[in-house]
C-alpha positions as MATLAB code, in Angstrom:
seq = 'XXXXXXXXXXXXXXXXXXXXXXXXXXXXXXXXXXXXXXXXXXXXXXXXXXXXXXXXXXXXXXXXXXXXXXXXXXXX';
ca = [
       1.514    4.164   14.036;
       3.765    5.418   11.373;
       1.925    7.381    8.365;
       3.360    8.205    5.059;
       2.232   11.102    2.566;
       2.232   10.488   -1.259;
       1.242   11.364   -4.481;
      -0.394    9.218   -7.073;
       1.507    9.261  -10.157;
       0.088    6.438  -12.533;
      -2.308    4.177  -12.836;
      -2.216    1.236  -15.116;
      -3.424   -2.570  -16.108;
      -1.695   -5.200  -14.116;
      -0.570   -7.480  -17.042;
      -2.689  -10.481  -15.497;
      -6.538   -9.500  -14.606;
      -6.011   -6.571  -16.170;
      -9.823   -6.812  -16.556;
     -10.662   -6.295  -12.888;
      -7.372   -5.116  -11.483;
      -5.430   -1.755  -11.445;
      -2.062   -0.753   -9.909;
      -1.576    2.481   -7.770;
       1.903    3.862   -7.991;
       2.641    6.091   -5.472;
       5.170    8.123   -4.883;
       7.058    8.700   -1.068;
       8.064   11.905   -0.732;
       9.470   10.751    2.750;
      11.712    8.182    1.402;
      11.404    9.076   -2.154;
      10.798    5.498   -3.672;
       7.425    4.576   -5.366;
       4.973    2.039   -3.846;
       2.642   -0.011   -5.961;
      -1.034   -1.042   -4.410;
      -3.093   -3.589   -6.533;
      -6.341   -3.120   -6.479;
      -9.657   -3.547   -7.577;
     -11.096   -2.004  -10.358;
     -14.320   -1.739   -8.773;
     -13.443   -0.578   -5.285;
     -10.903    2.076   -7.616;
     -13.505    3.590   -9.581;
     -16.014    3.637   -6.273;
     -13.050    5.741   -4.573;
     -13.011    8.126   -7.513;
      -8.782    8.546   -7.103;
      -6.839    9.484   -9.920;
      -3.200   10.847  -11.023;
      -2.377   13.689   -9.226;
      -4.213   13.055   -5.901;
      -2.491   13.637   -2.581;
      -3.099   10.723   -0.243;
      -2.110    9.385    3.243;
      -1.070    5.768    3.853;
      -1.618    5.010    7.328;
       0.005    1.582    8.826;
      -0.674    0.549   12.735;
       1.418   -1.906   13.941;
       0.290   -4.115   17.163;
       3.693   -5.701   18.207;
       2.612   -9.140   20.429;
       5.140   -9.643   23.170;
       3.972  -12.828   23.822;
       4.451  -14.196   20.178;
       7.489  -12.692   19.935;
       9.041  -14.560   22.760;
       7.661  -17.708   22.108;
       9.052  -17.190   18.289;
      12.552  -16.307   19.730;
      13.076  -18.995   21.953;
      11.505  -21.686   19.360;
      14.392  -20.297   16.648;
      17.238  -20.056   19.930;
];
């Protein structure tokens, strides 16, 4: 599980579906890039997040052995 703190520095209007889309910039402090989320307007203004807001970004990764293998040896 890795998880990443940032700070949300702008919100704007994707320039398709701009009528039931936003993008989330945040910025990394860890790695000190910004990362855009699309998402939608809705489920944004439900969450009540705006500029300024700290936030955690969370990302579990299940790694499948078995895949994995079967992936390497197709590609060997």
């Amino acid at each position: 599980m890795i998880k990443i703190e940032g700070e949300i520095t702008e919100i704007s209007c994707p320039p398709n579906r701009a009528d039931v889309l936003r993008t989330v910039s945040i910025w990394l402090h860890q790695t000190e890039e910004d990362m855009d989320f699309t998402l939608d307007l809705e489920e944004l203004k439900n969450s009540q997040m705006k500029v300024g807001d700290k936030v955690t970004i969370q990302i579990d990764k299940r790694f499948d052995v078995d895949s994995f293998t079967s992936e390497l040896f197709k590609n060997a």
